[in-house]
Each structure stands twice: as structure tokens, then as C-alpha cells.
PDB file of N, CA, C and O in Angstrom:
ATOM      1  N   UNK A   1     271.168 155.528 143.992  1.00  0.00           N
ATOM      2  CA  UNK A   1     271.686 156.706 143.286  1.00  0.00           C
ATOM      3  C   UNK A   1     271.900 156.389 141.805  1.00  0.00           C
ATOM      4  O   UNK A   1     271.635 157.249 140.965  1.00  0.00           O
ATOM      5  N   UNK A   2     272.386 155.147 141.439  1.00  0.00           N
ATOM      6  CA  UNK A   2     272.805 154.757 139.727  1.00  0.00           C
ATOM      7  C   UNK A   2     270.918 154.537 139.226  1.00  0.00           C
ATOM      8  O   UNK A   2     270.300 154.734 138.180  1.00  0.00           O
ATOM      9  N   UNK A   3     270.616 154.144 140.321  1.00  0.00           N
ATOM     10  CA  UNK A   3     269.281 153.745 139.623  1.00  0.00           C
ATOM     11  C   UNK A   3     268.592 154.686 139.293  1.00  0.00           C
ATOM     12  O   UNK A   3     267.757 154.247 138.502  1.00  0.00           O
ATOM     13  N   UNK A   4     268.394 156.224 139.514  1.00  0.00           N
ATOM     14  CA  UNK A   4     268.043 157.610 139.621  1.00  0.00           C
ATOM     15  C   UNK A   4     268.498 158.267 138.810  1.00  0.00           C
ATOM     16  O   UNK A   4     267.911 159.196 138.255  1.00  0.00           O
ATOM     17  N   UNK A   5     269.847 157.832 138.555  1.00  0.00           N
ATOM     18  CA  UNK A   5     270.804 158.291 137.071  1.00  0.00           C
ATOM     19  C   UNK A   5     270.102 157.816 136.057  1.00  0.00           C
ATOM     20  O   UNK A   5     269.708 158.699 135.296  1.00  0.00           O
ATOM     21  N   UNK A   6     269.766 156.597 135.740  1.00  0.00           N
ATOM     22  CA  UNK A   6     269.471 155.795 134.473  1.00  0.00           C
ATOM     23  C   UNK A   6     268.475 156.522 134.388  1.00  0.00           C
ATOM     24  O   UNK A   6     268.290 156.972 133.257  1.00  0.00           O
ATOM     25  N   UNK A   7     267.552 156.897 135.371  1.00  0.00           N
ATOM     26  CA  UNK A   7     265.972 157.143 135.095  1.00  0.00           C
ATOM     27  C   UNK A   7     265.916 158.411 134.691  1.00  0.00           C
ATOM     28  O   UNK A   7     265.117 158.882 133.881  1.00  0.00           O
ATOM     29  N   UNK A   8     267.082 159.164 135.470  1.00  0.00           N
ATOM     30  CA  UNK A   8     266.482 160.723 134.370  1.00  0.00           C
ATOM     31  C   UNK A   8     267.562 160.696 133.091  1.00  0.00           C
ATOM     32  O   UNK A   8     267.344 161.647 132.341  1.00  0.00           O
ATOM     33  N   UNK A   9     268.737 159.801 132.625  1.00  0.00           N
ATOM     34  CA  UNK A   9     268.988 160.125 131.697  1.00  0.00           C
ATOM     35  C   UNK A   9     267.788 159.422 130.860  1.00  0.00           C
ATOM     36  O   UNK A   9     267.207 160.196 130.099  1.00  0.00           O
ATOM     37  N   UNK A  10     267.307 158.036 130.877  1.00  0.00           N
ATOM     38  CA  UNK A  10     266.228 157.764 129.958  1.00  0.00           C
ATOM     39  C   UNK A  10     265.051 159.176 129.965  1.00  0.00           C
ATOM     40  O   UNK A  10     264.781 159.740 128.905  1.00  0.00           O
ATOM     41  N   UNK A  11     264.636 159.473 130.859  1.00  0.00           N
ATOM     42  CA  UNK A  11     263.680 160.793 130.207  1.00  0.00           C
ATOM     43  C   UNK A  11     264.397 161.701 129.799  1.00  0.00           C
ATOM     44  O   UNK A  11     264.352 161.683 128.568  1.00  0.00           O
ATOM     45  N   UNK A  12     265.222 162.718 130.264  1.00  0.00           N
ATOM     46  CA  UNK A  12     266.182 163.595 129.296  1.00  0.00           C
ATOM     47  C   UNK A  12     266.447 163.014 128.020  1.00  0.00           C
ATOM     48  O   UNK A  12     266.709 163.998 127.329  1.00  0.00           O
ATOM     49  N   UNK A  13     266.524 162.121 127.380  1.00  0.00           N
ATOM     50  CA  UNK A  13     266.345 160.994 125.995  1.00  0.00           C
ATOM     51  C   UNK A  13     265.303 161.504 125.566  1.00  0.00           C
ATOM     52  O   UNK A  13     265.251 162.350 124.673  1.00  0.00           O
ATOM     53  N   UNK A  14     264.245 160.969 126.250  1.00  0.00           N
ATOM     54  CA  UNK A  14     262.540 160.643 125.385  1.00  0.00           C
ATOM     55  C   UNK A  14     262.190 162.552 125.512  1.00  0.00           C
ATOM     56  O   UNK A  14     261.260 163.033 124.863  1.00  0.00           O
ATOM     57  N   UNK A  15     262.986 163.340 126.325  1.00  0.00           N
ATOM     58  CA  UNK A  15     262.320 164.427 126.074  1.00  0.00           C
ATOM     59  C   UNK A  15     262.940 165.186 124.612  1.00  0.00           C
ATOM     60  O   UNK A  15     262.461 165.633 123.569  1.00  0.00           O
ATOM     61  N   UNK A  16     264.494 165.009 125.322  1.00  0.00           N
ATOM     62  CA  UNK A  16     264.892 165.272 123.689  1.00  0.00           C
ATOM     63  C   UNK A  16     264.661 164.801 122.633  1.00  0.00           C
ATOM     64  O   UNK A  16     265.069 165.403 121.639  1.00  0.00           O
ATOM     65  N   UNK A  17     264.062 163.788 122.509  1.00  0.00           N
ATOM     66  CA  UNK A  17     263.941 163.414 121.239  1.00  0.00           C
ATOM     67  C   UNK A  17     262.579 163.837 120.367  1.00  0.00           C
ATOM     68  O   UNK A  17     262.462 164.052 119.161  1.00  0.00           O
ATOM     69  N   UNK A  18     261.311 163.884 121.756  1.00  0.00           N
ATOM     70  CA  UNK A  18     260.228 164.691 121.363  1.00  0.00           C
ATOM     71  C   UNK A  18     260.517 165.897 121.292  1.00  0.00           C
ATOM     72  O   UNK A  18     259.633 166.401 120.598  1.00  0.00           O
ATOM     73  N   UNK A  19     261.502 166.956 121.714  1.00  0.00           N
ATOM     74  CA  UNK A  19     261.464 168.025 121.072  1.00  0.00           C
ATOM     75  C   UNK A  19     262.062 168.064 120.014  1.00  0.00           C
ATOM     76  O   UNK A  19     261.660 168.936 119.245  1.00  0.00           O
ATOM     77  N   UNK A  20     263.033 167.332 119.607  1.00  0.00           N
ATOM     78  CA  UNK A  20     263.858 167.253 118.381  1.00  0.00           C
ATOM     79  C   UNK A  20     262.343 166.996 117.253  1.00  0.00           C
ATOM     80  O   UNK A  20     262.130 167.697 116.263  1.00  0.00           O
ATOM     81  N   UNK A  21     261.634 166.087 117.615  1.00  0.00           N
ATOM     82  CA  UNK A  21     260.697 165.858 116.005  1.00  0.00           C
ATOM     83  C   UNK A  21     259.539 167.085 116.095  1.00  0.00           C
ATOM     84  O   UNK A  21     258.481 166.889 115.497  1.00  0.00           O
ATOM     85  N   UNK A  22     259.725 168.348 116.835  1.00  0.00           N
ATOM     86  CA  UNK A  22     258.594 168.944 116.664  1.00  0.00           C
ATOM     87  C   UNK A  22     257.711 169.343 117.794  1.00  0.00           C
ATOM     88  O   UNK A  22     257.461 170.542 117.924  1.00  0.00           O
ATOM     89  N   UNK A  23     257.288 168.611 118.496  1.00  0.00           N
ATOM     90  CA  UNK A  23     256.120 168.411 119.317  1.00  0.00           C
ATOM     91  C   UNK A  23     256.949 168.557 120.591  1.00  0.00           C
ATOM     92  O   UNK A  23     257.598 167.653 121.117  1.00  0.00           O
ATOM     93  N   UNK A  24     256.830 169.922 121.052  1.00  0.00           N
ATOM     94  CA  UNK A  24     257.810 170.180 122.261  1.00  0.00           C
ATOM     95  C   UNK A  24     256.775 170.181 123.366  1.00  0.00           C
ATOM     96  O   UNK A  24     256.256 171.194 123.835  1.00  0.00           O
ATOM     97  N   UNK A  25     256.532 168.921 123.732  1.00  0.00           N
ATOM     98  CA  UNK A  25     255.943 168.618 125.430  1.00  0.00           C
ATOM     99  C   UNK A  25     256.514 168.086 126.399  1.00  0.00           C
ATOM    100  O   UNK A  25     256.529 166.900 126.730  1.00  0.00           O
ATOM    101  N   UNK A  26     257.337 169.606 127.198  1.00  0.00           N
ATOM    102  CA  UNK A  26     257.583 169.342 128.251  1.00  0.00           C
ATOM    103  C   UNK A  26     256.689 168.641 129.697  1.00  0.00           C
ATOM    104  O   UNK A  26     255.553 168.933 130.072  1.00  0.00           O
ATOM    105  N   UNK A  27     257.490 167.814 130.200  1.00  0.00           N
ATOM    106  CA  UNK A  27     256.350 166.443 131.324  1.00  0.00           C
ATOM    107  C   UNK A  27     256.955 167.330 132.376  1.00  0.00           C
ATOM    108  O   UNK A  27     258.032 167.924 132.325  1.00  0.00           O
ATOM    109  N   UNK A  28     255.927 167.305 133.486  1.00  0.00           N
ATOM    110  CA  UNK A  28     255.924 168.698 134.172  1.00  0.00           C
ATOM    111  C   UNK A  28     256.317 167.440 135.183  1.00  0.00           C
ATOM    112  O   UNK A  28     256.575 167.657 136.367  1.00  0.00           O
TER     113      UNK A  28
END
């Protein structure tokens, strides 16, 4: 379960941060 946490807060990260510079590609 912690290990499942880390993994979608690291993508919720890398997504926000690609939408923050522009280039809004949501990973389906």
C-alpha cells in the first residue's frame, strides 16, 4: 500500500509539472 502511494504521488509530480511548463500530456 506505501509502495502504491509513492508511485502515484511521483506521477501526480511528473504530471504536474508537465502541465505546469505547457505541454499538457495527460498518460492515459
Amino acid at each position: 500500500m506505501l509502495l502504491g502511494g509513492i508511485i502515484l504521488a511521483a506521477l501526480l509530480t511528473l504530471w504536474l509539472t508537465s502541465t505546469s511548463t505547457g505541454s499538457a500530456t495527460i498518460p492515459s
